[in-house]
N, C-alpha and C positions, 0 to 999 in steps of 0.2 A: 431384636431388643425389645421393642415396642410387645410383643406376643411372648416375649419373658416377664416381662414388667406387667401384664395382665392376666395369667396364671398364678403370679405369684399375687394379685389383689384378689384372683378368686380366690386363694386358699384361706387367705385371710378375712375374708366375708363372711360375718355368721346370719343364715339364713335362718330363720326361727318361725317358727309354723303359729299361729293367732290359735289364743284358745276359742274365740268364740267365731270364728269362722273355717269355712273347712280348704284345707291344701292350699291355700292361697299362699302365694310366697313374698318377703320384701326385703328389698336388700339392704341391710343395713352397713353401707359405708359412708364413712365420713365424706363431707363434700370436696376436702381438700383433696382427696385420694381420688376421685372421679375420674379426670385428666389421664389417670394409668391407665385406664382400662374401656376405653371409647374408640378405637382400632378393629377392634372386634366383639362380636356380640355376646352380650354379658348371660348366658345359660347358666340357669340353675341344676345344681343337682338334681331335684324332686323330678324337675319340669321335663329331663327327660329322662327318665325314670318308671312315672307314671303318668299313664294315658288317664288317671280319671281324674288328674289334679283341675281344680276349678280354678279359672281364670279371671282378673275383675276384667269390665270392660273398659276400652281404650277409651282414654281421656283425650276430648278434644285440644288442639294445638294447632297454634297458628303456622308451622314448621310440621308436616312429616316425620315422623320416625322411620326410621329402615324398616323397611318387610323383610320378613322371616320368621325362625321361631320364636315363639313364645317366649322372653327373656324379664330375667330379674330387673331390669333397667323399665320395661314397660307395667310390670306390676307397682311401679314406685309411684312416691305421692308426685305431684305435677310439678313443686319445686324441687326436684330431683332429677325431672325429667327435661326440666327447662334448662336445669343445669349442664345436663347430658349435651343438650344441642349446643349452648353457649359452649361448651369446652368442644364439641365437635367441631363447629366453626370456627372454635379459635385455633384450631390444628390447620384447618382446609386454607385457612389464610397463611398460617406459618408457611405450608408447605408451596403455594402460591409465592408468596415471596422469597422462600429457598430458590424458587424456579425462576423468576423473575432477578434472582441477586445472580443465578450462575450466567443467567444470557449474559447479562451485563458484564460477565468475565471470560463471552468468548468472544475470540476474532472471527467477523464477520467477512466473508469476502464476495464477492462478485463471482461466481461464473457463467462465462461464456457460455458454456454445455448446457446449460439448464436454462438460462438466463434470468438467474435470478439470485440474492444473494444465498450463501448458506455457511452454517458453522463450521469454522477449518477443524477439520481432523485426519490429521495426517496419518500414512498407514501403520506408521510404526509409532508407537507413544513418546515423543520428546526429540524426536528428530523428523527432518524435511528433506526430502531429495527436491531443489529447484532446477529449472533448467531455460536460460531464456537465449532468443536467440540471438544472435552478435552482430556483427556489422560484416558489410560483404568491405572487405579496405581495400580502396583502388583512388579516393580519394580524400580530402578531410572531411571530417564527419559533420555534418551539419546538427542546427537546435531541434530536429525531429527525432534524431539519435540522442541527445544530450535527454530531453524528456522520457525518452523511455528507458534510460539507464537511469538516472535521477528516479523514476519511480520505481522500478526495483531496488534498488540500493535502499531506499524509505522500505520498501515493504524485506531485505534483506536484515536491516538492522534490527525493525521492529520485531522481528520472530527472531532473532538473538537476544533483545530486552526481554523479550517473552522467555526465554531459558531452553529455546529450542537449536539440540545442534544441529546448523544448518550445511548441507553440502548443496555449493551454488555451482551451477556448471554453464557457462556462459561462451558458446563457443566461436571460432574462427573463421569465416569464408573465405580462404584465400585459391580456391579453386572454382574459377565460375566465368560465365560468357562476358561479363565487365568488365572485368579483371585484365582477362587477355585482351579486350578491343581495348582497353587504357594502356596495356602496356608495349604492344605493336605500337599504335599510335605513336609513344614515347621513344620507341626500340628496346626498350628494358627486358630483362627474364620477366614473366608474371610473378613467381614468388616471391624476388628479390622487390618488384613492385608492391607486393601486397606487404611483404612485410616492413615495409619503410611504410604504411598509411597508417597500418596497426599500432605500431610504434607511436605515432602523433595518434592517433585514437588514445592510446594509453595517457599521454599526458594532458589531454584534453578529461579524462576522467580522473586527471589526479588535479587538476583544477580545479574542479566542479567538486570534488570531496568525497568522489564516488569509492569506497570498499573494492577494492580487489577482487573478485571471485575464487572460489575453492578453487574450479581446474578452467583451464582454457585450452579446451584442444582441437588442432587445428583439421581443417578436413584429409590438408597433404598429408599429415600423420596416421590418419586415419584409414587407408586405403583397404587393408585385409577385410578388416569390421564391414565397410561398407560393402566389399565385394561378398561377405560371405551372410550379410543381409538380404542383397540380394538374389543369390544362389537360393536362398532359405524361400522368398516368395514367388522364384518357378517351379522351385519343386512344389510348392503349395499350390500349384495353377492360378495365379492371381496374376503373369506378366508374362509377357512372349517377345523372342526376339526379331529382330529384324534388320538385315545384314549390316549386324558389329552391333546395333542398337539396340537396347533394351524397356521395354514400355510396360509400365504397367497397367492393369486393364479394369476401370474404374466399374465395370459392369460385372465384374466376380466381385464387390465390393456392395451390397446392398445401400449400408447405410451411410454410403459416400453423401454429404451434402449435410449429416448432422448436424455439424458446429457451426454453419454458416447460415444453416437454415434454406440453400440454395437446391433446386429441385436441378436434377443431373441435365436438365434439359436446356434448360438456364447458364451451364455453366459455361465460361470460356477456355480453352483447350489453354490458356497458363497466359501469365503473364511476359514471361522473358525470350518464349522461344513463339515462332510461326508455325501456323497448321501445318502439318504434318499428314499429307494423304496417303502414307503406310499404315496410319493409325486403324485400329478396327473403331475406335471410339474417338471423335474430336478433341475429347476429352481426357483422354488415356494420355498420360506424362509420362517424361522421359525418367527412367532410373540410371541408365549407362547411357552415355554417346560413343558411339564410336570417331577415331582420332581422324584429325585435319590438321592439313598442312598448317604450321604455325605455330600450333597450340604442345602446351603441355599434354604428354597421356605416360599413360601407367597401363600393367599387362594385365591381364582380365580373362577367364575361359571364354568370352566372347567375341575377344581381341583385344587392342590397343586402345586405350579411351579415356574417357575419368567420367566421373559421376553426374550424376542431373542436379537441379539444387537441391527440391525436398530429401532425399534419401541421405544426405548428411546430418542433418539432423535427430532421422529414426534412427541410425547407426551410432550416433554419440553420443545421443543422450540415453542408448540402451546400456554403451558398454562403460557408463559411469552410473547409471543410475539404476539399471533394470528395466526390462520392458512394465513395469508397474513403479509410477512414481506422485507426488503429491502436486508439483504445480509448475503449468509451463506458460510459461509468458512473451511477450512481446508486443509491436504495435498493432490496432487494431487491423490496420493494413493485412497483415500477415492471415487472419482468419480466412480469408481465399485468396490465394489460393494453397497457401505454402502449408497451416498449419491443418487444413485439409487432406492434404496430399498426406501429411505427415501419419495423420493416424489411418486413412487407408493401409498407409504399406508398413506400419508397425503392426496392425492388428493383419495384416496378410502375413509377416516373416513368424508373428507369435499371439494365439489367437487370444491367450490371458492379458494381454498389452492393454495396461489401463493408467489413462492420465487423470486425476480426481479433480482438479481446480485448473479451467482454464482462465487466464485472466492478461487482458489487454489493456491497453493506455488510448486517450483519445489523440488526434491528429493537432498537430500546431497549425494555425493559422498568422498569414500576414494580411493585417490589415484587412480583416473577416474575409479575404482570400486565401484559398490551401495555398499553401509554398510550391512550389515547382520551379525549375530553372527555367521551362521553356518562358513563364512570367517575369522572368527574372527579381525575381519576389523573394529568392530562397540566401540564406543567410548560412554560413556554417559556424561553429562554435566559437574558433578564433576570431573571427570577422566582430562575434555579440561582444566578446571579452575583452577586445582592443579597445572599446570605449567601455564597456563596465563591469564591475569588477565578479570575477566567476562565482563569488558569493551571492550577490543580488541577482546575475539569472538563474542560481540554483534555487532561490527564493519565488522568484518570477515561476519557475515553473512547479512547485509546492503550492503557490497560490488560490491555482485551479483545482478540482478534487482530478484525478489520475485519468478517470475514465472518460471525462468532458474535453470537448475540444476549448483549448485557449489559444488567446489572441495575441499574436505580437505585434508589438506596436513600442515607437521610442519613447511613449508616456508610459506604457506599462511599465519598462525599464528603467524609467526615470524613479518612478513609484519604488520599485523594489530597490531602488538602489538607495534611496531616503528612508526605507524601511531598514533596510539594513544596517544603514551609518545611525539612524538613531535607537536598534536594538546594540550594537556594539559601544556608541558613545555612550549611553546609560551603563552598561555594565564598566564601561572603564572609568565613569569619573568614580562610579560606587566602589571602585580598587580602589583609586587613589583615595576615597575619604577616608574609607575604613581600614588603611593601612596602619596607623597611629591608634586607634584606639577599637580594634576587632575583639582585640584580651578579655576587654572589661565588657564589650556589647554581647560578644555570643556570650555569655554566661546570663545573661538577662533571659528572661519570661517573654516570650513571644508576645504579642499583644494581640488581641481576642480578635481585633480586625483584620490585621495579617495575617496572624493565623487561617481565619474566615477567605482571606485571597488565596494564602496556599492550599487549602484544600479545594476551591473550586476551581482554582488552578489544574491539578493534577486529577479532578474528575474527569472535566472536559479535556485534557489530555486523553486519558485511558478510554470513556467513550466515543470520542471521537477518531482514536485511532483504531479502537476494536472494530466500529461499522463500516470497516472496507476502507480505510486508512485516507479520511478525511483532515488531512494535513492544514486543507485551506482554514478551517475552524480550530485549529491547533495555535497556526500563525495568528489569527484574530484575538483568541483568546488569551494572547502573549501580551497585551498591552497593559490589559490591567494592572498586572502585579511590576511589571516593571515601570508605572506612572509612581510608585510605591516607591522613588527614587532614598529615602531619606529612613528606609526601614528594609532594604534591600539585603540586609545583612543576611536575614532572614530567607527571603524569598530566594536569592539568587542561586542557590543551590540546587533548586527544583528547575530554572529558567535552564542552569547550565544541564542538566541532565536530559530534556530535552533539546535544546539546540544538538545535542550529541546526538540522541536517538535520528532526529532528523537528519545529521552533516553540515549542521551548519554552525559550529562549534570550532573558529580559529584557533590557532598556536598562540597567538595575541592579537590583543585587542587594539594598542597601538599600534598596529604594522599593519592590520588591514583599514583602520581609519587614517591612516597614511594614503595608504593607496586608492582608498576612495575622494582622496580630496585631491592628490596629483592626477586622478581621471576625469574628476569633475572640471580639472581647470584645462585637461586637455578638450572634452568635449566644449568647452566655453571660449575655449582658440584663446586661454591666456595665461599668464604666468602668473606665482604666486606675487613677486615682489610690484607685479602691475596692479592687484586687489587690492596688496596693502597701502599702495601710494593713494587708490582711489577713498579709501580707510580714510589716511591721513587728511585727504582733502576733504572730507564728508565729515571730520570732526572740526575742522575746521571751520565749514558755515554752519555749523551747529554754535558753537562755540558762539559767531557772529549773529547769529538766529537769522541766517538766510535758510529758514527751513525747504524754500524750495526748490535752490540747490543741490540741497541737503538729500532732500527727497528723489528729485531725480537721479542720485549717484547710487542710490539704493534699489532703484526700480532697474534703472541699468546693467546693477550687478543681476539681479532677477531673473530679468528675462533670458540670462543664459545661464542660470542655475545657481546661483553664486547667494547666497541670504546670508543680511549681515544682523548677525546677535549683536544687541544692545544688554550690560549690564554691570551693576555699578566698579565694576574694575576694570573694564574699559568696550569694546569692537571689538569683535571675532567674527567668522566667516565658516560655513558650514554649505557642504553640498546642497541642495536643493532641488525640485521639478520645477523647471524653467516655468514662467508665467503662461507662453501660447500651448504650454502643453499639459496646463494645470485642470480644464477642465476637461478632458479628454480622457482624464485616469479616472478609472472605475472606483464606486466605493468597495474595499477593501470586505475580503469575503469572508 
């Protein structure tokens, strides 16, 4: 365009030769038209034409001009040429902040593989193959599982706001050495056991607010795929058997150690199973087992058995997504040795097997120690949500950015759960104002400083979510526009649009400020009609101005979460973070 648009200024250029000097040329265009034709260099006819045209000499400037030929633009008077550079510069800057305004419109992500961030572009334009990996179900899921399904489900919806169709594949373990030592233990079938954990896994993410996945499929289902993945990587000489067992052999694999950055010498031969002195390499994992008394197995050209853990993975997320797909996730835990394993023996069954974005969550901590049972430190979902409500640990763990380890702790929870009851109270009392008179308000002219909050509102939304989905600054940045209580009319629109993007977007507003004040009074070990007597009696020495009475029935209710609002139509009572655990919460990120 720009090299049409400057063809067509040459033609329209009249070059006129000076009677009293010789071949000199100057171009005569207007200054307005300059701008066309500054792209590429302005030649004159004559000038290459003829070798004997006389040139003036270059005029000094504080700015260079481009080297090259001899052009009509350098024969010009100096205000012409000054001109030349300002309209040069004023392009080099346009096109500077073209470049500058598109970063700012892409999603930034984290990957593992590189470790560094980089601009998502998935393989195919407008669509994403994700794939993360699922819970092994042998028991209830704990808050280490909730954070890493909660931070995909965020990065899930976000690339559906984004307008991308996404197929999420989020799969099953219900075939694995847990499994079966939990359900002996019990006497149960292992399936019928996994599938009664999966089951409360499912509604522990219907809790939490968590999106459904495109497919979930389970490893039992999956038996052929994975037998005929690994058929594919002995005949590629990358595994060898060993009576009934199947191993793969992490030394036909150079670039084993990639994603973890672990040197093959360093590595430990896995986490779930014991060396293995059949092994040629300590290293080398199991692909098949062969069968043992007890256990489930499936028939196999090798014999009777079932699969290792990594190889359910390469096999399912091949035969949903292709051996080439956009992003695979899970805890950072998983990076060795599982998600390891994983691209060894997918690039062993198919050597184009490419994962573009790898991307992990950091680790929960209790009480700035990891969770672990053997500490008995570790908490599972149901356990966090019996005292508060699955909204404010979905929040609690938003808080944090995804890839940072965060802390749990019952101030943190206290915290998120007074965040929560006071983002959901403001949006309900702002129902009930503006029910009566919405008609006449949304019809009014925004007012220039609202306006001013919902735009920098929905900046810090969109930057903050494109740089690798910085949630914690998203929540932060929620408070402004909703202090904005009495012009909400306005704002809440944009509030509600993300609490959606995030999941944190009730059916109603009253029914979970319900439920936050019947857990508040559970955790305070008291009943409501017990708050309101202590009400009655605290209006009472008010009334008498024994204010320290008065005082003490207020600190009382405090220290076990209980804050009682003063306001001229009468006491009310609102959840709270208890007083010994007020200083202990973090300022909000």
């Amino acid at each position: 365009m720009l090299r049409a648009a400057h063809t067509k200024a040459l033609k329209a250029a009249q070059i006129k030769k000076s009677p009293k000097k010789s071949k000199s040329h100057v171009l005569s265009l207007p200054l307005v038209s300059l701008s066309h034709v500054l792209c590429l260099p302005l030649v004159s006819a004559a000038s290459s034409s003829s070798s004997s045209a006389a040139t003036a000499p270059p005029l000094p400037l504080p700015i260079p001009l481009p080297t090259g030929p001899i052009t009509a633009a350098a024969a010009a008077p100096p205000i012409v040429r000054l001109a030349l550079r300002s309209a040069l510069d004023s392009i080099e800057q346009q096109q500077q902040q073209q470049q500058q305004k598109k970063k700012q419109n892409e999603l930034w992500l984290y990957n593992t593989m590189s470790r560094q961030k980089e601009v998502f572009k998935p393989k195919e334009p407008g669509k994403v193959g994700m794939y993360v990996c699922g819970v092994t179900a042998y028991d209830l899921s704990h808050i280490g599982h909730a954070r890493v399904y909660v931070a995909f489900d965020v990065l899930f919806r976000y690339l559906r706001h984004l307008e991308y169709e996404v197929l999420y594949v989020r799969n099953v373990t219900d075939v694995d050495d847990k499994i079966i030592a939990r359900a002996n233990e019990l006497g149960e079938d292992p399936l019928s056991l996994s599938r009664r954990y999966y089951d409360e896994f499912h509604r522990d993410m219907s809790y939490l607010q968590c999106l459904s996945p495109s497919v979930e499929p389970r490893v039992s289902d999956h038996m052929p795929q994975i037998i005929a993945m690994i058929e594919q990587i002995l005949d590629n000489d990358c595994a060898y058997r060993v009576d009934g067992d199947v191993y793969f052999s992490v030394d036909k694999f150079p670039e084993y150690g990639r994603l973890s950055g672990r040197k093959l010498d360093d590595n430990r031969a896995g986490e779930r199973v014991t060396v293995d002195l059949r092994k040629r390499n300590p290293a080398d994992f199991a692909l098949w087992k062969s069968t043992k008394e007890g256990e489930p197995f499936w028939e196999s050209p090798w014999g009777p058995g079932r699969p290792g853990w990594h190889i359910e993975c390469s096999a399912m997320s091949a035969a949903y997504l292709g051996y080439s797909f956009d992003i695979h996730g899970g805890g950072v835990d998983l990076v060795f040795p599982h998600h390891e394993n994983e691209i060894a023996q997918s690039c062993a069954a198919c050597n184009q097997s490419n994962i573009r974005y790898w991307i992990h969550n950091g680790f929960v901590n209790n009480n700035n120690e990891k969770m672990s049972k053997s500490l008995g430190n570790f908490f599972t979902i149901r356990q966090v949500i019996d005292r508060y409500h699955p909204l404010a640990l979905r929040l609690f763990l938003m808080g944090t950015h995804y890839r940072s380890p965060i802390n749990y702790s019952s101030a943190q929870l206290e915290s998120a759960s007074d965040r929560v009851f006071y983002i959901y109270q403001t949006l309900h009392d702002c129902e009930e104002t503006l029910k009566q008179c919405q008609e006449a308000n949304s019809k009014d002219l925004i007012p220039n400083a609202i306006q001013s909050c919902i735009d920098k509102f929905r900046n810090d939304f969109k930057i903050s979510m494109l740089d690798d989905l910085h949630t914690s600054v998203v929540l932060a940045a929620m408070y402004d526009p909703l202090k904005t209580i009495n012009d909400l009319l306005h704002t809440r629109q944009e509030i509600w649009s993300v609490l959606s993007i995030l999941g944190l977007m009730p059916s109603s507003y009253a029914e979970v400020l319900l439920q936050l004040r019947e857990m508040a009074l559970k955790r305070a070990g008291l009943l409501e009609y017990e708050v309101l007597e202590k009400i009655e009696r605290r209006n009472y020495y008010r009334k008498t101005k024994d204010y320290k009475n008065s005082d003490e029935i207020r600190k009382e209710l405090a220290e076990v979460g209980i804050a009682l609002m003063d306001d001229p139509t009468g006491t009310y009572w609102r959840p709270s973070v208890p007083l010994a655990l007020q200083e202990q919460v973090a300022t909000p990120h």
